[in-house]
C-alpha positions in Angstrom: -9.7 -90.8 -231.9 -8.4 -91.8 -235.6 -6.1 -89.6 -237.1 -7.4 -89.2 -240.9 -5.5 -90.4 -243.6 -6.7 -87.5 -245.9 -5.1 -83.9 -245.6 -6.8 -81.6 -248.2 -4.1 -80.2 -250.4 -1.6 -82.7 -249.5 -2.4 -86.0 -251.7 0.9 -88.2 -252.5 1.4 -88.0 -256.3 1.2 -91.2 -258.6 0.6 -93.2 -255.4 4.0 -93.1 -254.3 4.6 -94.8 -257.7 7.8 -94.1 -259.6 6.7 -91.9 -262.7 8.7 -90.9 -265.9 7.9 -89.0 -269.2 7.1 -92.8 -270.6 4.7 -93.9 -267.4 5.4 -96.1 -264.2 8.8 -97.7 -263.5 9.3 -101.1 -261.6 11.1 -100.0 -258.8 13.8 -97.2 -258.7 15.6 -94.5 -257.2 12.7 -91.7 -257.4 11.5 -88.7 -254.5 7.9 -88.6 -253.3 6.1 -86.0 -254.5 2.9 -84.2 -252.5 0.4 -81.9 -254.4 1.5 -79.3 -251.9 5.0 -79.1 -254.1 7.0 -80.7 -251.0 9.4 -83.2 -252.5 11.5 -86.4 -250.6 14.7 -87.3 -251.0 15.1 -90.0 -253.9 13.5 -93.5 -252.0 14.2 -96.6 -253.6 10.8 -98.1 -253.2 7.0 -97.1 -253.5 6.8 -98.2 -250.0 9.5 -95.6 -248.4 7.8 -92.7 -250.7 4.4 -93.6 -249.0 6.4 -93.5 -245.4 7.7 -89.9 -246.3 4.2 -88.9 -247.4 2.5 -90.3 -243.9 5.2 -88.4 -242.0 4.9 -85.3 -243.7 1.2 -85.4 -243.2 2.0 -86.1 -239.4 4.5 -83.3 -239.1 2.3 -80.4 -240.9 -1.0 -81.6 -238.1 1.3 -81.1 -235.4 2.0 -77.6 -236.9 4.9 -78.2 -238.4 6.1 -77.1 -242.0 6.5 -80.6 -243.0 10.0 -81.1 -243.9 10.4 -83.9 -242.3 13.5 -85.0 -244.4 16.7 -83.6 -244.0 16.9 -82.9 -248.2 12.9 -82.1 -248.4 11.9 -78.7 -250.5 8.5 -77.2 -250.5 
């Protein structure tokens, strides 16, 4: 059986995409940030924020809290 991609409450802001006061950044030092107020360590790449997001997704199906991070907040 698939595991779904979507978790309602828990999108990944911006895309994973580095955001600032003046719009998007190429690349970065910047933390992932889920709609559910969890936040990643700073991740140099839109890539490693879209990692923590599918991980944190993971951990909260499996009934975790989904700090998956040593350095995540929710």
């Amino acid at each position: 059986m698939a595991v779904p991609t979507r978790l309602a409450g828990h999108g990944l802001r911006h895309e994973g995409r580095h955001w600032t006061a003046a719009g998007y950044v190429s690349g970065g030092m910047a933390p992932g940030v889920c709609e559910c107020g969890a936040k990643s360590p700073e991740l140099p790449s839109a890539a490693a924020r879209k990692q923590w997001h599918r991980d944190h997704k993971a951990d909260i199906r499996a009934g975790g809290d989904g700090r998956v991070w040593q350095g995540v907040t929710s």
